[in-house]
N, C-alpha and C positions, 0 to 999 in steps of 0.2 A: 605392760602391753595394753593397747587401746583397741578397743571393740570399736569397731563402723559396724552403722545398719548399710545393708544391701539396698542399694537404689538402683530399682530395673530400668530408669529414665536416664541416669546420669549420664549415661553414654547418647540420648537419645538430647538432651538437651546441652551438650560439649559441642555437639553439630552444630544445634541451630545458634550458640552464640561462636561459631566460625564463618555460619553462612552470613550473619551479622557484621562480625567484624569486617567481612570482606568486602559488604556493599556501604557501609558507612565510614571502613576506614579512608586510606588517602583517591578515593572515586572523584570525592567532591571538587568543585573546581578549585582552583588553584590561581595566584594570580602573579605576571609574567611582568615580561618589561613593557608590552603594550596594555596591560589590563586584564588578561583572562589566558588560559591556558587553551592549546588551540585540541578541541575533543573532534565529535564525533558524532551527531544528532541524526533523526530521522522524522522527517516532516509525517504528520497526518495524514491518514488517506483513506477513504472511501471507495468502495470502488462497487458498483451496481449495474444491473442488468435490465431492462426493459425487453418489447418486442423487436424492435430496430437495433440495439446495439450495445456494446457494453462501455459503462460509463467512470470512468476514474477523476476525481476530487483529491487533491494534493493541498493541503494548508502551507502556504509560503510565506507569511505574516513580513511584511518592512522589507522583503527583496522586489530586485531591479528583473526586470526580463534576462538581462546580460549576463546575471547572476549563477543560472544554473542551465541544464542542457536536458531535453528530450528526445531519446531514438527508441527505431522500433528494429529490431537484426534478430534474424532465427527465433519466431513466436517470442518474445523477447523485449518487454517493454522497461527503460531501463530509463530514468528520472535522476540525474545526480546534479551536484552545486555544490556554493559552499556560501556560509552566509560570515561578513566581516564583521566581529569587534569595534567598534568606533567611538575613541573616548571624542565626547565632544569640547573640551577644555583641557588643556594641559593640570591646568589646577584642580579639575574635579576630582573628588574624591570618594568613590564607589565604596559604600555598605553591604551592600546584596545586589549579586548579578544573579538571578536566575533563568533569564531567556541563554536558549541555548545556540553554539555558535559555532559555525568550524564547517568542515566540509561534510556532504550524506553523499549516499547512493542508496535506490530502493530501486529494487527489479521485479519484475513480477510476469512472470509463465501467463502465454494468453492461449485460449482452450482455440483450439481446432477451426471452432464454425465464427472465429472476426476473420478479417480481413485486413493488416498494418495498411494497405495502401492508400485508402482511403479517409482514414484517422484524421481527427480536426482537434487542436487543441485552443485552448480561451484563457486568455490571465486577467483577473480582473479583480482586486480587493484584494489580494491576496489570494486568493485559492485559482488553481490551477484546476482547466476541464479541461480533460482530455476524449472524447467519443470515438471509439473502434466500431466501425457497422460490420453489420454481421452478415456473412455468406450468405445470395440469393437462396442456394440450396438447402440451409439449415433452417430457411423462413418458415413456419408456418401457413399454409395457402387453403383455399376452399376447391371443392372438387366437385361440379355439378353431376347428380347420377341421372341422364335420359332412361325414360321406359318405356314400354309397349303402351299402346291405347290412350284412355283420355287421359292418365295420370300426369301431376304434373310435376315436373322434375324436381328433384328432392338434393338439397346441398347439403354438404357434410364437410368436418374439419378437418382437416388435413394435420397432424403434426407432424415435426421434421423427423428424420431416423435421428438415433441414436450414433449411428455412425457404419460409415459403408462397409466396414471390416464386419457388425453383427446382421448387414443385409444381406452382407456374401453368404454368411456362413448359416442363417437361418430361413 
């Protein structure tokens, strides 16, 4: 009979070389009758806020305008495409492909105070602008206060609510 020591990990690192095998086993690309197996990528994106509006940057590196599509449907800003494969030589012969290729979709929930109607998008170098301006009502404004006597009027900042459901109710 053989004595094992007791290992309070082994059960803890049998996971992590599962959770291993799964991202390194067959994930990697693969290579087809055109050159590449067709995945699944999702382009970069920034996405930022100023006074006037909110700002979305999308990295589209080597696509065509044609290439992919931009809508806005129920607070709902939805970006998809699909970027081609292209051996350039019948004869070339690929070592490492690591840009990625195939068709995306990125959506993303737009908050309350933009406004889709008015949305401007920009492709230029690659990177995709998209700007949503923001509700008159959610602006920020100044608010002159008039008073009695020789004082002389005194402005103040205005910030926008929160939102008209905690104006109702406070």
């Amino acid at each position: 009979m053989t004595i094992t020591r007791y290992d309070p990990f082994r059960d803890l690192r049998n996971l992590q070389e599962e959770v291993n095998r799964l991202f390194t086993g067959n994930v990697g690309r693969s290579f087809e009758d055109e050159g590449i197996a067709r995945g699944s990528w999702s382009p970069s994106v920034d996405i930022y806020e100023n006074k006037e509006q909110i700002v979305l940057e999308a990295e589209l590196p080597g696509m065509k305008r044609e290439e992919f599509d931009l809508s806005i449907e129920n607070n709902t800003l939805t970006l998809r495409g699909e970027r081609q494969f292209e051996k350039k030589q019948e004869t070339d012969n690929y070592h490492r492909v690591e840009r990625a290729y195939g068709s995306f979709t990125r959506s993303f929930t737009l908050p309350n105070t933009v406004s889709g109607e008015g949305a401007t998008a920009d492709y230029r170098n690659g990177v995709l602008r998209v700007a949503i301006p923001k509700r008159e009502e959610t602006k920020a404004r100044r608010i002159e206060i008039k008073s009695e006597g020789n004082e002389t009027p005194k402005t103040i900042e205005a910030k926008p609510e929160a939102s008209k459901a905690t104006a109702a109710n406070g």
